[in-house]
N, C-alpha and C positions, 0 to 999 in steps of 0.2 A: 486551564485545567487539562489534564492528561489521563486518558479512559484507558481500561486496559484489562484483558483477561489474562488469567494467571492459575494456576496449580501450587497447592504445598505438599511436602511429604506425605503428608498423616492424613488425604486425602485424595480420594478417585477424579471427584469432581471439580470443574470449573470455574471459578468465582470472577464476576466482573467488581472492578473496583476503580480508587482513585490514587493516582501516586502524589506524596507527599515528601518530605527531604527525607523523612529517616526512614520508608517504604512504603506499602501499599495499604490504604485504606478498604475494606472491606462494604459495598454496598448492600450485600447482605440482611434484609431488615429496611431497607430505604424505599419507600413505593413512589410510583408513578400516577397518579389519576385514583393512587386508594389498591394500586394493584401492585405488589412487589419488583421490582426492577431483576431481571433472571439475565437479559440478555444486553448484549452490546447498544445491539438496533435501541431497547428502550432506555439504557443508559444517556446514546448522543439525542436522544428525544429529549427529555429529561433538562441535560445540559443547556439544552436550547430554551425549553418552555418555562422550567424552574428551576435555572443555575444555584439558586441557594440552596433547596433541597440535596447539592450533591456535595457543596463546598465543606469547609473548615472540619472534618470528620479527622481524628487523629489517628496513626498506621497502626493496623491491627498484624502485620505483619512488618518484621525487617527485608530488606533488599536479597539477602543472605538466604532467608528464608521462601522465597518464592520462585519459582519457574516462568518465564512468557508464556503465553500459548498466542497464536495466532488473533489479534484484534478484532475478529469479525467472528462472526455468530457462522455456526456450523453452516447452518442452511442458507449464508449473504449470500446476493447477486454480488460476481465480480464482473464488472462492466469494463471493459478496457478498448481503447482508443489509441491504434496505434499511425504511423507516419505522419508524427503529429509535428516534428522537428525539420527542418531545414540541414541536408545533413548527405556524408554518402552512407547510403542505405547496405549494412554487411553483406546482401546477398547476391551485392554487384549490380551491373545497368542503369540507367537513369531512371531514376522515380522522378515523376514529375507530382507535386503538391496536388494533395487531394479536394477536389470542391467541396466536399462536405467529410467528417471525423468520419474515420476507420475501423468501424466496434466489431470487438469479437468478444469472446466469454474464456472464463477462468474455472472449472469444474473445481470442485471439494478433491483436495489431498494436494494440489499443483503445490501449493505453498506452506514454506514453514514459519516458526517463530523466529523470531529475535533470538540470537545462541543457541539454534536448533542447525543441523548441518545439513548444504545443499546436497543433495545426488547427484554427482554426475552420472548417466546414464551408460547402458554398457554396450549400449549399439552405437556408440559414434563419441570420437573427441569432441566433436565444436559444442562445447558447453560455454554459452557466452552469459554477460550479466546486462543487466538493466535499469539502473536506477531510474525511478519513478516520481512524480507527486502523485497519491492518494487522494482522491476525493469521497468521503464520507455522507450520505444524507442522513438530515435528520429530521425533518418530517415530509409527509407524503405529497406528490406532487405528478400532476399529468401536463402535459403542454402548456408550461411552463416558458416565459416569456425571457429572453438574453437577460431583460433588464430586472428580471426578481429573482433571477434562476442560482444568485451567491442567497438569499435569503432560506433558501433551502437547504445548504449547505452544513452541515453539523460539525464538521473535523474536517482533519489530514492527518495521514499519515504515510509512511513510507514502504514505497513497494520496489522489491527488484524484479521486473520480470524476465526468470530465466528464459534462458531462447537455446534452442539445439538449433544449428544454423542447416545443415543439411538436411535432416528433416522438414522444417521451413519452408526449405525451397518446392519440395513437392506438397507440404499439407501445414499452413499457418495456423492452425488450431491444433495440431500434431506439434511441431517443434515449438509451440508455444506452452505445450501443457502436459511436458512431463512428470512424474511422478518424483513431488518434496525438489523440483526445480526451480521454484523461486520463492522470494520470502515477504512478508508482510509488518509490520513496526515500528518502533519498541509497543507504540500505544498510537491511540489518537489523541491528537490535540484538539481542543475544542477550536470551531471559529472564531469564537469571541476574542481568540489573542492573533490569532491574523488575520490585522486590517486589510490588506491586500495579497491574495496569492500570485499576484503577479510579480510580485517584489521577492518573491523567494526562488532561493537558487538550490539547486540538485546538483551532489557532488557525488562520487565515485571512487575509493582508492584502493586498491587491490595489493595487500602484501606492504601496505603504506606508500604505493606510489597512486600520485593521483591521474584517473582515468578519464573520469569527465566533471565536466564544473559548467553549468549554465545556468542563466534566468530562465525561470517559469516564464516569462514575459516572452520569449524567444517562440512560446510552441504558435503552432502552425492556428488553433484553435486554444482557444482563454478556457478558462476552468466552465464560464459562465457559460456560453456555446456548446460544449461539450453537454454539460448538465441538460442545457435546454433539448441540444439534437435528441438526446435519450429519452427526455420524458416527452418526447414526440413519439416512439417506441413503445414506450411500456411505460406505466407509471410506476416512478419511485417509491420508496419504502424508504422509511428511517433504518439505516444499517447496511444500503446499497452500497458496497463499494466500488471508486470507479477510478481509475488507470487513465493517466494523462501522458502517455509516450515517453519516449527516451532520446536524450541529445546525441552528438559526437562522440566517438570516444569508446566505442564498446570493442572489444576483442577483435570482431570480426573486420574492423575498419582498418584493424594494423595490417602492412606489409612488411614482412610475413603476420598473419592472423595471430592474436594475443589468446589461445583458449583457454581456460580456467581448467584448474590441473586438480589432483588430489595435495590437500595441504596449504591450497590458497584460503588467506585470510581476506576477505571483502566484507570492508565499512562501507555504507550509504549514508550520506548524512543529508538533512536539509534544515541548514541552520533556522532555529524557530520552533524546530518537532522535535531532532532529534538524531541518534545513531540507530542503524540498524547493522547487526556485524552477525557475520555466518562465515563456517568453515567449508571446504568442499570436500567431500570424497566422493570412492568410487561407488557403483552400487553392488 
């Protein structure tokens, strides 16, 4: 099942729904516990607790007819984990592999939709990309065990996390979160269709050439260890999203540096979710 928030013309507001072949099913009317489903968070609940409650609904909109809006509920934690790859590292020097995941946080506005266009920034060229796996939760959870910690797990979906490489270097929550820098989508995939996130691979291609391509199985830390470090942290929420790193391959790794220009097309795909594709301009 594929979860997803969306916009139609002839309305202001945000509808979470389900995608089917011929477009979007509207959950609108669908409850949770007796209680209406309004947000993402309670959509991947839902999926989880009463996948039939959300199935076989027929598309109340065409594909034509709808906009993306970003998958995650205005107010998600975005959780991200980065040096998580085995890799040389854009900002130079040796990075030596981290003993425990590298979490920092993703503020409201950093990211856009699926066919929404990146900014590049207008204090600095090195506007670099990111492809990501998405980690999704869907129900709630505190110190959470390696070995239960996929049982919480609601989705995936695809994230780029843009990176300003310069700023970076002096403030990694600064070049990691500038404003419609990086993207989030198309949807979430439920977990019930991937049996293993380690079997999935994160691709990259910029302008149709491909950038990076790896196994999930590759990161430094498993989807499950990540989930687990966090709810050692803070406890989860259904709709937390979390950020698993990025492989080889990014812009900043080329000699000379690859940076993302105005007018570059970059697809992220991770075959099993989906594409995610954004245009770049200037701001």
């Amino acid at each position: 099942m594929r979860l997803l928030r969306y916009t139609i013309a002839s309305e202001s507001r945000t509808h979470v729904g389900v995608a089917t072949p011929e477009g979007v099913a509207s959950l609108d009317g669908v409850t949770l516990g007796g209680s209406p489903i309004t947000t993402m968070g309670e959509a991947v609940a839902s999926a989880m607790s009463d996948p039939a409650a959300l199935a076989g609904a027929s598309a109340d909109h065409g594909w034509d007819e709808i906009t993306f809006a970003v998958p995650a509920d205005p107010g998600a934690r975005m959780l991200c984990a980065g040096a998580n790859y085995h890799k040389k590292y854009p900002l130079g020097g040796n990075v030596q592999a981290p003993a425990q995941p590298v979490y920092f946080n993703k503020p409201p506005g950093t990211l856009v939709a699926h066919g929404e266009r990146l900014v590049r920034p207008s204090v600095s060229i090195q506007f670099d990309y990111e492809v990501e796996l998405a980690v999704v939760i869907g129900r709630p959870g505190r110190h959470i065990e390696v070995g239960d910690a996929l049982d919480y797990v609601g989705g995936y979906s695809i994230l780029n996390d843009g990176s300003v490489r310069d700023w970076q270097r002096h403030s990694v929550a600064a070049g990691k979160n500038f404003f419609r820098s990086g993207s989030l989508g198309p949807w979430i995939t439920t977990a019930d269709e991937i049996a293993d996130p380690a079997a999935l691979e994160v691709i990259c291609r910029v302008n149709g050439t491909e950038r990076q391509r790896a196994s999930v199985s590759e990161m430094i830390f498993s989807v499950a260890e990540i989930v687990s470090y966090l709810s050692m942290v803070m406890p989860l929420e259904p709709g937390d999203v979390i950020a698993t790193g990025s492989p080889e391959g990014t812009g900043g790794s080329f000699e000379p540096p690859l940076w993302l220009e105005p007018g570059d097309e970059i697809a992220f795909e991770i075959p099993g979710i989906g594409v995610l594709e954004n245009r770049v301009i200037d701001e």
